[in-house]
C-alpha positions as CSV (number, residue, x, y, z in Angstrom):
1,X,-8.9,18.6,-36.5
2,X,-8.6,21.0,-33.2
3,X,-6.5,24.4,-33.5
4,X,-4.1,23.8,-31.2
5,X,-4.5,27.5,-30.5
6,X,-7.9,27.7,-29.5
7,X,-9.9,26.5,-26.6
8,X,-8.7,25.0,-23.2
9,X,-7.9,27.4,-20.1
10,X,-6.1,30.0,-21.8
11,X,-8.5,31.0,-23.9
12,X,-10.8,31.3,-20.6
13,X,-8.5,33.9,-19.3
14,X,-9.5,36.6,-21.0
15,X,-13.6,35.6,-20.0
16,X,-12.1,35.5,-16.4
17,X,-10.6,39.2,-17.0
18,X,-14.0,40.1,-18.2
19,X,-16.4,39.2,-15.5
20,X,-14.1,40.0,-12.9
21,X,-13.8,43.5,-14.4
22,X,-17.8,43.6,-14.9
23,X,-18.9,42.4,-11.8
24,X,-16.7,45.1,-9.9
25,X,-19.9,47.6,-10.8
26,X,-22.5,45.1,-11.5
27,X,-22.0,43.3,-7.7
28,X,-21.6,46.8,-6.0
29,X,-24.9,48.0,-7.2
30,X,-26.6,44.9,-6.1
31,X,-25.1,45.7,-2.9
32,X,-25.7,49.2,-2.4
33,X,-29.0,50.3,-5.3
34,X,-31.1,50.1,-2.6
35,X,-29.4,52.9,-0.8
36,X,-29.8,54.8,-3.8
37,X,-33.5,53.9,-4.0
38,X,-33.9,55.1,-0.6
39,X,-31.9,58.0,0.0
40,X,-31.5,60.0,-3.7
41,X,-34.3,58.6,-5.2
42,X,-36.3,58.7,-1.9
43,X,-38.5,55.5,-1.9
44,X,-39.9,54.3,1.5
45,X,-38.6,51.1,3.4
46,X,-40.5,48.3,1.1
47,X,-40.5,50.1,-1.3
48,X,-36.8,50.2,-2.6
49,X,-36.3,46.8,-1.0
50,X,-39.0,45.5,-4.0
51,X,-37.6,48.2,-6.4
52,X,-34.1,47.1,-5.8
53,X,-35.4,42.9,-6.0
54,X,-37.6,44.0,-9.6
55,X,-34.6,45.8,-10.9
56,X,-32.4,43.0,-9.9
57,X,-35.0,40.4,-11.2
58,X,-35.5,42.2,-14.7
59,X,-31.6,41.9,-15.2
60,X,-31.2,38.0,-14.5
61,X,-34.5,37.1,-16.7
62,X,-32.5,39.2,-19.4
63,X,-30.0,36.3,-19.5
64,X,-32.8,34.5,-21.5
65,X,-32.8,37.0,-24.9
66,X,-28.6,37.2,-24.4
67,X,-28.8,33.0,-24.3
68,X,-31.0,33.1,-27.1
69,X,-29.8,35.7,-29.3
70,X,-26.2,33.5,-29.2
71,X,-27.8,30.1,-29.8
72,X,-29.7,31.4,-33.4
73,X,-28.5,34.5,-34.3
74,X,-24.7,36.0,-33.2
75,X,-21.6,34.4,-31.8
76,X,-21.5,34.2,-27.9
77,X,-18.9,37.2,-28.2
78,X,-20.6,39.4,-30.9
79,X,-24.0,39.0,-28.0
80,X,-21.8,40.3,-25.1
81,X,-20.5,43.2,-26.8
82,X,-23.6,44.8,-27.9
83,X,-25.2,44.2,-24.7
84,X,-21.9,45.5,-23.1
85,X,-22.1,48.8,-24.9
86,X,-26.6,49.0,-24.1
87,X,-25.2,48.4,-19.9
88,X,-22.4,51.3,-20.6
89,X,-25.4,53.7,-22.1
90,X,-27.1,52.6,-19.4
91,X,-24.2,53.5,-16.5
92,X,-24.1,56.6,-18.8
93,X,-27.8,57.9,-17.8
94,X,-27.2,56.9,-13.9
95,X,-24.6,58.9,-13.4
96,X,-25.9,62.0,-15.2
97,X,-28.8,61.5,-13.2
98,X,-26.9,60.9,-9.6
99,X,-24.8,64.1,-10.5
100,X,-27.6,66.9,-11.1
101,X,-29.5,67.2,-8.3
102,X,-32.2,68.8,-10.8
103,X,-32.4,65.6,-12.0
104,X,-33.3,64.1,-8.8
105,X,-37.0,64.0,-6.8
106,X,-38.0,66.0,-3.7
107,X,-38.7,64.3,-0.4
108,X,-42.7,63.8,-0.4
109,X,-45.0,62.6,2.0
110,X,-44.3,59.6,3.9
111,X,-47.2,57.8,3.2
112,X,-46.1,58.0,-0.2
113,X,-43.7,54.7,-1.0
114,X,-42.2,57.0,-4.2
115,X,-41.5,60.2,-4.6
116,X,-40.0,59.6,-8.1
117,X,-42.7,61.1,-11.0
118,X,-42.7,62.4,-14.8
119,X,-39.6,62.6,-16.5
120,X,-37.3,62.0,-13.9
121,X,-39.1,58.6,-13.2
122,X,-39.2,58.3,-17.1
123,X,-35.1,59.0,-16.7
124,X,-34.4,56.9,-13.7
125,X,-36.4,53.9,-15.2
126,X,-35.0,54.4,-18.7
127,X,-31.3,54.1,-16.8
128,X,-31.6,51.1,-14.9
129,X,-33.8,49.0,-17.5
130,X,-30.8,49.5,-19.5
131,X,-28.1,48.8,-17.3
132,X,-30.5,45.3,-16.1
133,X,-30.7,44.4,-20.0
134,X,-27.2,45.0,-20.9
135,X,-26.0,42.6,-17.6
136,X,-28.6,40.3,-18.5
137,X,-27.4,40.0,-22.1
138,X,-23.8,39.4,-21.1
139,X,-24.4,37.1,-18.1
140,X,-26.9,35.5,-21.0
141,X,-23.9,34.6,-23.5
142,X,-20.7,34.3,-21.8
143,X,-20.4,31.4,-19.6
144,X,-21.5,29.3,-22.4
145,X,-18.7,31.3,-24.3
146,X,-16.3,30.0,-21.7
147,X,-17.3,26.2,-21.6
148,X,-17.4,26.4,-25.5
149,X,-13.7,26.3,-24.8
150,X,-13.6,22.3,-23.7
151,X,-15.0,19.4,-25.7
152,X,-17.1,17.3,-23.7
153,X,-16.3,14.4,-26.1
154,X,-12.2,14.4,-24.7
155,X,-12.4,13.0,-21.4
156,X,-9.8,15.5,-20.2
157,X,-11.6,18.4,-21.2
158,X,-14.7,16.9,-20.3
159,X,-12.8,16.9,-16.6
160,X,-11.7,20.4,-16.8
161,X,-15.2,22.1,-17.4
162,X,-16.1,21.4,-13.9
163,X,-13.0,23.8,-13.0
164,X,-14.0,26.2,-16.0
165,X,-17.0,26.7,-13.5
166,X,-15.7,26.9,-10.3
167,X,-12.6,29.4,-11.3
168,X,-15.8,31.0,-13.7
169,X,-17.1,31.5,-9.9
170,X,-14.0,33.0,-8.3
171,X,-13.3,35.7,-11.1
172,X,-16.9,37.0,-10.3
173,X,-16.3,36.9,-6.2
174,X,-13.0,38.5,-6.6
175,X,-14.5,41.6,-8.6
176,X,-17.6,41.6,-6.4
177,X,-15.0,41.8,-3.3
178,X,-13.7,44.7,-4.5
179,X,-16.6,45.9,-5.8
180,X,-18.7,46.5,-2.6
181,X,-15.8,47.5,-0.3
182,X,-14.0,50.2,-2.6
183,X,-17.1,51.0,-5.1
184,X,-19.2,51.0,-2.3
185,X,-17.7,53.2,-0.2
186,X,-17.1,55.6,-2.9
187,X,-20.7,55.2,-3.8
188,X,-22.5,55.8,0.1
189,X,-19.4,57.8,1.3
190,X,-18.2,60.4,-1.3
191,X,-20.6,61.0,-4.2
192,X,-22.7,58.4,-6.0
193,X,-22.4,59.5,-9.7
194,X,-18.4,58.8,-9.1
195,X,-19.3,55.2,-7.5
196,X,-21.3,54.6,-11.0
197,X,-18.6,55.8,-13.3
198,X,-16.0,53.3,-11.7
199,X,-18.6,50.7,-12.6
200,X,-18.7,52.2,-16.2
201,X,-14.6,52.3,-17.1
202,X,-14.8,49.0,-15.2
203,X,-17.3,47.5,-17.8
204,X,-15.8,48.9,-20.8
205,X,-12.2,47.3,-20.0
206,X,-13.7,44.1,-19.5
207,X,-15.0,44.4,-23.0
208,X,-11.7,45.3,-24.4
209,X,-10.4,42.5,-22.6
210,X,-12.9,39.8,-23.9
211,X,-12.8,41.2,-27.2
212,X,-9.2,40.8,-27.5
213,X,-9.3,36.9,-27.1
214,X,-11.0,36.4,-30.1
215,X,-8.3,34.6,-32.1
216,X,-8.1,32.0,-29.1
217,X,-12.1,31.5,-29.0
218,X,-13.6,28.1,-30.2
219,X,-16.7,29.8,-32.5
220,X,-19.8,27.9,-32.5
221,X,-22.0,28.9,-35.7
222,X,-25.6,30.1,-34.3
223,X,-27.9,27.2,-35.3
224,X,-31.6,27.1,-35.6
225,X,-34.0,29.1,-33.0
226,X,-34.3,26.8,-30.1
227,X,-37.5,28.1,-29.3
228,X,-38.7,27.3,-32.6
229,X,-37.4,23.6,-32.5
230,X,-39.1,23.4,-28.8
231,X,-42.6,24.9,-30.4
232,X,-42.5,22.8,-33.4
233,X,-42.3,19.4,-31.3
234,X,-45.1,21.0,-29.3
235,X,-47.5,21.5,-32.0
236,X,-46.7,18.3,-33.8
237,X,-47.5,16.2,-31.0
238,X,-50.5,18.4,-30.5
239,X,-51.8,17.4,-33.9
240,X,-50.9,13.7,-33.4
241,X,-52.3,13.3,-30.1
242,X,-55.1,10.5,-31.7
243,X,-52.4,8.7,-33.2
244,X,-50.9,5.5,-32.0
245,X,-47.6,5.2,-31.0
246,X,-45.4,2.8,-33.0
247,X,-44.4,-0.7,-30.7
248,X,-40.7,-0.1,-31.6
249,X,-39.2,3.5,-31.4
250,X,-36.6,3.1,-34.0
251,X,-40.2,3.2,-36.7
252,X,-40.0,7.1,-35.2
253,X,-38.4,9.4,-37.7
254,X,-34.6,10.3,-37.4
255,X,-31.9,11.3,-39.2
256,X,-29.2,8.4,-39.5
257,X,-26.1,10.7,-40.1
258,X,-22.9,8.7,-38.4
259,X,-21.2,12.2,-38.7
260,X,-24.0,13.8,-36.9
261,X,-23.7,11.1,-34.2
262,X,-20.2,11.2,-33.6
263,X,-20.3,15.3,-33.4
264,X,-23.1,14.2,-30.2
265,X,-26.1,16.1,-32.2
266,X,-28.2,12.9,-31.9
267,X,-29.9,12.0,-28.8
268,X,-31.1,8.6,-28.0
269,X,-34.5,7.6,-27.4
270,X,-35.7,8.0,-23.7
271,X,-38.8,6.7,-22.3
272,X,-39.9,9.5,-20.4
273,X,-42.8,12.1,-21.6
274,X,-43.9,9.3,-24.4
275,X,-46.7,12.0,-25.5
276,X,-44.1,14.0,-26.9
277,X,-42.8,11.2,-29.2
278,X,-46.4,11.4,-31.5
279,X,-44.4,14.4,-32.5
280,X,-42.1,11.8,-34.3
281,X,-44.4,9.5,-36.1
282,X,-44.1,9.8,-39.8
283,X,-47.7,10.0,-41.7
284,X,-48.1,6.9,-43.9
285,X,-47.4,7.9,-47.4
286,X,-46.3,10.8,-46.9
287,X,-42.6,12.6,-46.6
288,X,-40.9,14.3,-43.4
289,X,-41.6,18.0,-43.6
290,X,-41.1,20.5,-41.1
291,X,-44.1,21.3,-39.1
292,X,-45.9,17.9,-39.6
293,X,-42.8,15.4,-38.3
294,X,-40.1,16.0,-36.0
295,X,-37.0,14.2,-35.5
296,X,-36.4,11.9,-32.5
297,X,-33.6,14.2,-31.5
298,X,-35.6,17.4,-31.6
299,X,-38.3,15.3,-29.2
300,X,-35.3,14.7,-26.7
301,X,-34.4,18.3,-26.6
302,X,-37.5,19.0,-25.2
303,X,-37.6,16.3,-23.1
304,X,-34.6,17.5,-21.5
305,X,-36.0,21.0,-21.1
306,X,-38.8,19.2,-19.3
307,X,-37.0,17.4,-16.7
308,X,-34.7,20.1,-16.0
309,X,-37.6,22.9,-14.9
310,X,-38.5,21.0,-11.8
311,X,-34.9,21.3,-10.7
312,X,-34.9,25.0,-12.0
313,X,-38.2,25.8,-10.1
314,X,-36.9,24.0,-7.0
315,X,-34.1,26.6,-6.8
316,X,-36.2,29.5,-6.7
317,X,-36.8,30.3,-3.5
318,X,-32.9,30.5,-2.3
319,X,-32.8,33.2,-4.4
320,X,-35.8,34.7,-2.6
321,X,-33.5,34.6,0.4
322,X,-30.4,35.9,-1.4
323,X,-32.7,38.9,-2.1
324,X,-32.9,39.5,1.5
325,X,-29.1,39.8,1.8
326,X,-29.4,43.0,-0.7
327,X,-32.5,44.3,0.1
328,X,-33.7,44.2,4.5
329,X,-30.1,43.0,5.7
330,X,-28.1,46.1,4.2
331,X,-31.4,48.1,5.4
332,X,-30.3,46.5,9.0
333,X,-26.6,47.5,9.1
334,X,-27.9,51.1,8.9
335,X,-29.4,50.7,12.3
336,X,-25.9,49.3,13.6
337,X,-22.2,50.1,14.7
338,X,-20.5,50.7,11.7
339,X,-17.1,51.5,13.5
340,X,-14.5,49.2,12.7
341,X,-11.9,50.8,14.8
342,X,-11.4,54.4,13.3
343,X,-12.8,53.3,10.3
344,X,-16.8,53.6,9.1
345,X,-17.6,50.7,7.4
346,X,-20.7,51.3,5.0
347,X,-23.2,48.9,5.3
348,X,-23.9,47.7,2.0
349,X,-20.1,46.5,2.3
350,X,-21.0,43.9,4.1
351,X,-21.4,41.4,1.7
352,X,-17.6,41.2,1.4
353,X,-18.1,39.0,4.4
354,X,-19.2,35.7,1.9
355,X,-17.4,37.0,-0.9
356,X,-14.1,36.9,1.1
357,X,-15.3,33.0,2.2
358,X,-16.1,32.3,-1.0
359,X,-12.6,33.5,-2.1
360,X,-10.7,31.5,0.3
361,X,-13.2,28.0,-0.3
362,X,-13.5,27.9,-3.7
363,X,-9.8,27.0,-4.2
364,X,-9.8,24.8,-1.3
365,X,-13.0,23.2,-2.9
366,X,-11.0,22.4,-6.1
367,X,-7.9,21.4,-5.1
368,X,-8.2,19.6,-1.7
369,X,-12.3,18.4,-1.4
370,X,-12.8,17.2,-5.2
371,X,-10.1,14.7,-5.2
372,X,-10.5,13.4,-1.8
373,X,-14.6,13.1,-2.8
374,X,-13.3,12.1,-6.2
375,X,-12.2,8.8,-4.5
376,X,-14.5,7.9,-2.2
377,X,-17.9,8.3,-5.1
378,X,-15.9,7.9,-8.2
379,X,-17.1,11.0,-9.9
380,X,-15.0,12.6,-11.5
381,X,-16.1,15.6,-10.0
382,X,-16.5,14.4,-6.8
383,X,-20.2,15.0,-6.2
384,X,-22.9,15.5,-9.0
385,X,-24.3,18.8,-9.9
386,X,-27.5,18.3,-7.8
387,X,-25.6,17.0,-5.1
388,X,-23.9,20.3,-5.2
389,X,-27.6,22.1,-5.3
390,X,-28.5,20.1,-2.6
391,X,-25.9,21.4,-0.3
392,X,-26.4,25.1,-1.3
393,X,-30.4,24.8,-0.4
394,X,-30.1,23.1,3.1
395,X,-27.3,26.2,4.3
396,X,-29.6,28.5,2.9
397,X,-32.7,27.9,5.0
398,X,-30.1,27.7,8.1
399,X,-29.2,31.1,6.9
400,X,-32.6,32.4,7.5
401,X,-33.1,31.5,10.7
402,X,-29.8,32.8,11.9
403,X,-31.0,36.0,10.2
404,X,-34.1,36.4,12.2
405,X,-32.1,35.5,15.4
406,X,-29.8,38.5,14.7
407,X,-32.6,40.8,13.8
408,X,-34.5,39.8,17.5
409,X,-30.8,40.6,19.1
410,X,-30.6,44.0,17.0
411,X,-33.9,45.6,18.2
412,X,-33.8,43.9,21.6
413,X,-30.2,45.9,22.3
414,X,-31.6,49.0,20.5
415,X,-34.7,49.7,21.9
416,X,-34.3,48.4,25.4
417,X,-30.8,49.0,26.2
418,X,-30.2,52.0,23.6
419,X,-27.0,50.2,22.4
420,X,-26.0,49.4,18.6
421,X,-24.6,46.0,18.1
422,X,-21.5,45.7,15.8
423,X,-22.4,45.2,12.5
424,X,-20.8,42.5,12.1
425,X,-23.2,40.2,13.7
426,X,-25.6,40.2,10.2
427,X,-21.8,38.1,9.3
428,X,-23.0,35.2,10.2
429,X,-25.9,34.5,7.8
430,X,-24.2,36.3,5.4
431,X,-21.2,33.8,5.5
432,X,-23.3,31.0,5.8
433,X,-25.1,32.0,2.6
434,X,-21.7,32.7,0.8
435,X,-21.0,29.3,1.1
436,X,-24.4,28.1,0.0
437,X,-24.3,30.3,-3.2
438,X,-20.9,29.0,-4.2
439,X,-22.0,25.5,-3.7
440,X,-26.2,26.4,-5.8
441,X,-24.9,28.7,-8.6
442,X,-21.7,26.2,-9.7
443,X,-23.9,23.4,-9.7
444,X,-26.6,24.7,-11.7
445,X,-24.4,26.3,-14.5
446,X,-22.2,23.4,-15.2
447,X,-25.7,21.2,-15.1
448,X,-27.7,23.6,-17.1
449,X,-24.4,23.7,-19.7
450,X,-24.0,19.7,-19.4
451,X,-27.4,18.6,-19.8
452,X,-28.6,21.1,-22.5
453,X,-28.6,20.2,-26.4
454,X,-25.4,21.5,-28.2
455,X,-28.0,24.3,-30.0
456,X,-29.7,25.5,-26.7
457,X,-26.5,25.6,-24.3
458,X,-26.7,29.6,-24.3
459,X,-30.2,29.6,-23.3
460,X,-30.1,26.8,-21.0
461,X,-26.8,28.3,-19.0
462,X,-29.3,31.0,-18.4
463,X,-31.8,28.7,-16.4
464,X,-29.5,29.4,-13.4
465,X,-29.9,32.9,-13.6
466,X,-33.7,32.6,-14.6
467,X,-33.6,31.2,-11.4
468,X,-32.3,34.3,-9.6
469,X,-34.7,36.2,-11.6
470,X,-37.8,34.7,-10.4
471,X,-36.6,34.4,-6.8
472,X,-35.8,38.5,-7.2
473,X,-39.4,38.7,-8.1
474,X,-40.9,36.2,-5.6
475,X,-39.3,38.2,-2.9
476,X,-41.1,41.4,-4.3
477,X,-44.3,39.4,-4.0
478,X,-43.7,37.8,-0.7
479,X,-43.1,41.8,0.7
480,X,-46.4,43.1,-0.8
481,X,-48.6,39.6,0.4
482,X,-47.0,39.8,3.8
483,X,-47.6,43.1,4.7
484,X,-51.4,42.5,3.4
485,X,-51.8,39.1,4.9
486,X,-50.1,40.3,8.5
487,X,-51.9,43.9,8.3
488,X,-55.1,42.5,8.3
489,X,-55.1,39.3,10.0
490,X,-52.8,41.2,12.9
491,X,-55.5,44.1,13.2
492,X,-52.1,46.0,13.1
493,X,-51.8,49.8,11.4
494,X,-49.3,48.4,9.2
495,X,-48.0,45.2,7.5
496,X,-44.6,43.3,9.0
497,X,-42.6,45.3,6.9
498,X,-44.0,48.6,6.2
499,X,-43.0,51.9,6.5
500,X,-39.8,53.6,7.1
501,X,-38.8,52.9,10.4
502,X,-37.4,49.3,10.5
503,X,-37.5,49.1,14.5
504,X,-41.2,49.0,14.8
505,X,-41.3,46.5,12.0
506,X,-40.8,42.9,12.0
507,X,-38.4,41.6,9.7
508,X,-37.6,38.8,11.7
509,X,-40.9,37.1,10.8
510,X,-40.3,37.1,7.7
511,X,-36.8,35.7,7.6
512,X,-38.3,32.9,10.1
513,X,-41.2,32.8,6.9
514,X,-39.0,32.6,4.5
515,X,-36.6,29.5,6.7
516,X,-39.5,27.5,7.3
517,X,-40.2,27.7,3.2
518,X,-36.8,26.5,2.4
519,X,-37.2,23.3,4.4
520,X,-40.3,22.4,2.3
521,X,-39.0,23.3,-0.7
522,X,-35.6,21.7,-0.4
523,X,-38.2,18.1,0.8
524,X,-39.2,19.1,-3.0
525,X,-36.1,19.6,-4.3
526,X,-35.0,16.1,-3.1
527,X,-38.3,14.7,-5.0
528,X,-37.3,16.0,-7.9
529,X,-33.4,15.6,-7.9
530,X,-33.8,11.5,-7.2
531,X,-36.4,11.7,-10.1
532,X,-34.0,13.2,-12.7
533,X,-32.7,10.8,-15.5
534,X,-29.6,12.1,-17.1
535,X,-29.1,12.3,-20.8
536,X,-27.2,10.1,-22.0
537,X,-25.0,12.4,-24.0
538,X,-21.2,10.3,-23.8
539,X,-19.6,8.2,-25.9
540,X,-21.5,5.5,-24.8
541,X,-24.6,6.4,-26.3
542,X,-23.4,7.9,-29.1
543,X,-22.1,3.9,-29.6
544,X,-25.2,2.8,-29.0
545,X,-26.6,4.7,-31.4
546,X,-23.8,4.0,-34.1
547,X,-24.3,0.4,-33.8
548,X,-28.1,0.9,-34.0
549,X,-27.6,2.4,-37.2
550,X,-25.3,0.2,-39.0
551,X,-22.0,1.8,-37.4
552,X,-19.3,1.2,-35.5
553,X,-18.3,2.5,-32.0
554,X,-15.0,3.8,-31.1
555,X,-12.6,1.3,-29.5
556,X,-9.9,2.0,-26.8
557,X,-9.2,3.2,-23.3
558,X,-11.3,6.3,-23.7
559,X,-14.4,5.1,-25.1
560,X,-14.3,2.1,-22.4
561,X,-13.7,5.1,-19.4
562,X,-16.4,7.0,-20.4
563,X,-18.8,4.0,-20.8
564,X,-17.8,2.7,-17.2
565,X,-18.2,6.6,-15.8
566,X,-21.6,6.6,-17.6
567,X,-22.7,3.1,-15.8
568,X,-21.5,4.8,-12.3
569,X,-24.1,7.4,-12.4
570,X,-26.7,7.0,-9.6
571,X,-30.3,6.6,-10.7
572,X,-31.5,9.0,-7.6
573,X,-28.9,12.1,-7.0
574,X,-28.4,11.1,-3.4
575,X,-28.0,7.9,-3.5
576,X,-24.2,7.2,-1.9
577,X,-23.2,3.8,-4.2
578,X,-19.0,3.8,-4.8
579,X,-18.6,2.2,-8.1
580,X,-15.3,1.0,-8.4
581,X,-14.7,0.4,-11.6
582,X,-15.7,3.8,-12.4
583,X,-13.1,4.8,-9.7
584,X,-10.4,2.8,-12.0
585,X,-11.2,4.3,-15.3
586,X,-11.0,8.0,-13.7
587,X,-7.6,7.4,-12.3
């Protein structure tokens, strides 16, 4: 029986506290650690862009040890507290370092892309590498903390994770708002080491608040390694690749525990990867051990990790472009009008720009364009998680083009004309990619979360941040292969982007690069997101399975909702079928 107590929205509240304190430091560091690269640290142009992209990917593939730890070894909460106090030692070193100017390198030569060596590189590196695991680890644990909080088995709680997610999203815009206008201008304007311990006493009072919803927490009990139960199906099948695959797939070994079906840790039999079910097949004569048979269910679980990574991998280059937004666009507003009337504005504020759109949509999203959606599809979230992804990746190429328009306009004014153009012209791509990220990151968390096996929903939550990761690190890639590529086939001194000077550089290519990509990749994505098969994870399979195995399936309004809601799931993601009766049962 449910503590009436725990779970639901209030319990979210205090995750909401947490990551909006959090992400005041964490966002304004995105924004603005390449100014620190560049100026106190003194890298060259490309080389804090890729510094700032590597320290930034480090940090979101982190996500995967947070997400993992919490799946086998320690409560979602007990995860984000220790890697809460490694970001705070982490915010600790920074700002001894950004204080003492001892501590700090010597401008060098400028062929040089660092001037950063011995133990103040050893001291810088040893900083941020704990700050990037200690906001990996959290990020890592704590949404699936938060959806922990709703049973997907209750239709209306099923309902309300969508919103978990979207107001999951706003708490994290509203701190990164005032993160890169206040932090940020504390940080680039007054003195950086006070910018980093705002970030620090912001951090630790979001762990204090987080911490202090523990009696209203729904506690899942760390299960097996999911790595393990992934590597076990692997090998198994390996080993029973010349073996013949039974004609009926109930002769494959499972578990026939009702109670285990009705708490939804059984997964039906899919027909998808079929190589993987030789990991299944029981030896004649012989009993189920671990190691030489795996259960039906632990062959699903990997076959759900399989279909998602073309979808994950399909996201990745948006995130090469987000890294653009951090890294060459803030680079750009240093080479522009900063006056806002008789006020500066620093440039790696300008980000506030989507966060403030994002702000302002995502409640507008939620209350006004899921209902009316809601009754046009018959989803009950209006469009389906891809659909969602979908969105984000076509505004995100249109982003890029808009990008390298603005950059043309920027040097054009500058170097022929000797004027500055307001900063506010890099605004446009900017909002246009708010609006993309707030349609991409939703979409892939609450898919990542729904799809996932109950023991690996830590680990897959971090997918969408994996995704981040990689794209961080693709961009660092991209920059070194472009400047080879363009140096050499150009017959030009330098690369596109190399050097310090952006003005004799060309960014612009590589935002036009980068837009042309995104239009292939999101041809891909489509592909991919019409070959998806969901799991079929509601009460209608789990009846399916009960009757299967001697049982019987719930009766009742709920049970006959969720079966109909089930049937009005397209095949293809963007596919645009209204299923009516599906429209019933969700009213």
């Amino acid at each position: 029986m449910k503590n009436q107590r725990q779970g639901g929205f209030r319990a979210t509240y205090f995750i909401f506290a947490m990551m909006f304190l959090d992400n005041i430091g964490f966002v304004a560091n995105m924004a603005s650690m390449v100014l620190y690269f560049m100026y106190v640290m003194k890298f060259d142009l490309s080389g804090s862009a890729t510094t700032t992209t590597n320290y930034l990917g480090a940090t979101f593939i982190l996500t995967l040890v947070g997400g993992f730890i919490s799946d086998s070894y320690m409560t979602r909460l007990n995860t984000a507290l220790v890697f809460g106090a490694i970001e705070l030692m982490g915010y600790m070193l920074l700002i001894v370092q950004s204080h003492y100017q001892k501590l700090q390198p010597k401008p060098c030569a400028e062929t040089e892309s660092t001037c950063v060596h011995g133990s103040k590189a050893l001291l810088f590196y040893t900083s941020i590498c704990l700050v990037a695991l200690g906001g990996g680890g959290i990020r890592g644990s704590i949404p699936a903390l938060g959806a922990d909080q709703f049973d997907q088995k209750d239709p209306k709680e099923r309902k309300s994770l969508a919103s978990f997610f979207n107001w999951f999203l706003l708490s994290i815009t509203i701190g990164a708002t005032l993160g890169v206008t206040f932090v940020v201008y504390v940080s680039t304007k007054v003195r950086w080491d006070i910018g980093f311990s705002i970030s620090m006493c912001c951090a630790f009072l979001g762990l204090v608040f987080v911490a202090l919803g523990k009696p209203f927490y729904r506690v899942r009990i760390p299960g097996d390694s999911p790595l393990l139960r992934v590597l076990e199906v692997l090998v198994v099948s390996v080993k029973n690749w010349r073996k013949e695959l039974p004609s009926n797939s109930d002769e494959l070994h499972e578990i026939r525990d009702r109670k285990a079906i009705r708490k939804g840790e059984l997964i039906p039999h899919s027909v998808q990867f079929r190589f993987l079910d030789k990991a299944a097949i029981v030896p004649k004569g012989t009993d189920p051990q671990r190691w030489k048979v795996c259960t039906v269910t632990q062959v699903e679980e990997v076959k759900i990790l399989a279909r998602m990574m073309p979808i994950l991998l399909s996201t990745i280059l948006m995130n090469t472009c987000l890294a653009q937004l951090q890294t060459f666009s803030v680079q750009q507003g240093t080479l522009m009008d900063v006056n806002l009337g008789g006020f500066q504005v620093p440039p790696a504020s300008i980000p506030v720009i989507p966060l403030v759109f994002m702000s302002l949509l995502i409640p507008v999203y939620e209350f006004m364009f899921v209902p009316l959606i809601r009754r046009i599809t018959g989803h009950p979230n209006g469009i389906t998680h891809l659909q969602r992804v979908g969105v984000g990746l076509v505004l995100s190429a249109i982003s890029m083009g808009i990008a390298g328009l603005v950059e043309v306009k920027r040097k054009h004014e500058l170097l022929h004309h000797n004027h500055k153009i307001s900063l506010f012209w890099l605004s446009f791509h900017y909002a246009i990619f708010g609006i993309a990220d707030m349609f991409t990151l939703v979409g892939l968390m609450e898919f990542f979360y729904s799809e996932a096996p109950v023991g690996m929903r830590s680990l897959s939550t971090s997918f969408s941040w994996m995704s981040l990761s990689i794209g961080y690190f693709l961009s660092s890639a991209f920059v070194g292969l472009i400047n080879k590529v363009s140096r050499h086939l150009g017959k030009a001194p330098k690369g596109w982007l190399q050097g310090r000077d952006m003005n004799t550089n060309h960014v612009e290519r590589f935002y036009w690069f980068l837009a042309i990509l995104s239009v292939v990749n999101f041809v891909n994505y489509l592909f991919w997101a019409n070959w998806y098969k969901y799991k079929n994870d509601d009460v209608a399979g789990d009846d399916e399975m009960l009757l299967r195995y001697g049982g019987r399936p719930n009766n009742g309004i709920d049970s006959f909702s969720t079966s109909l809601s089930f049937v009005s799931r397209p095949q293809g993601e963007f596919s645009s079928v209204v299923q009516e009766k599906g429209q019933e049962a969700n009213k």
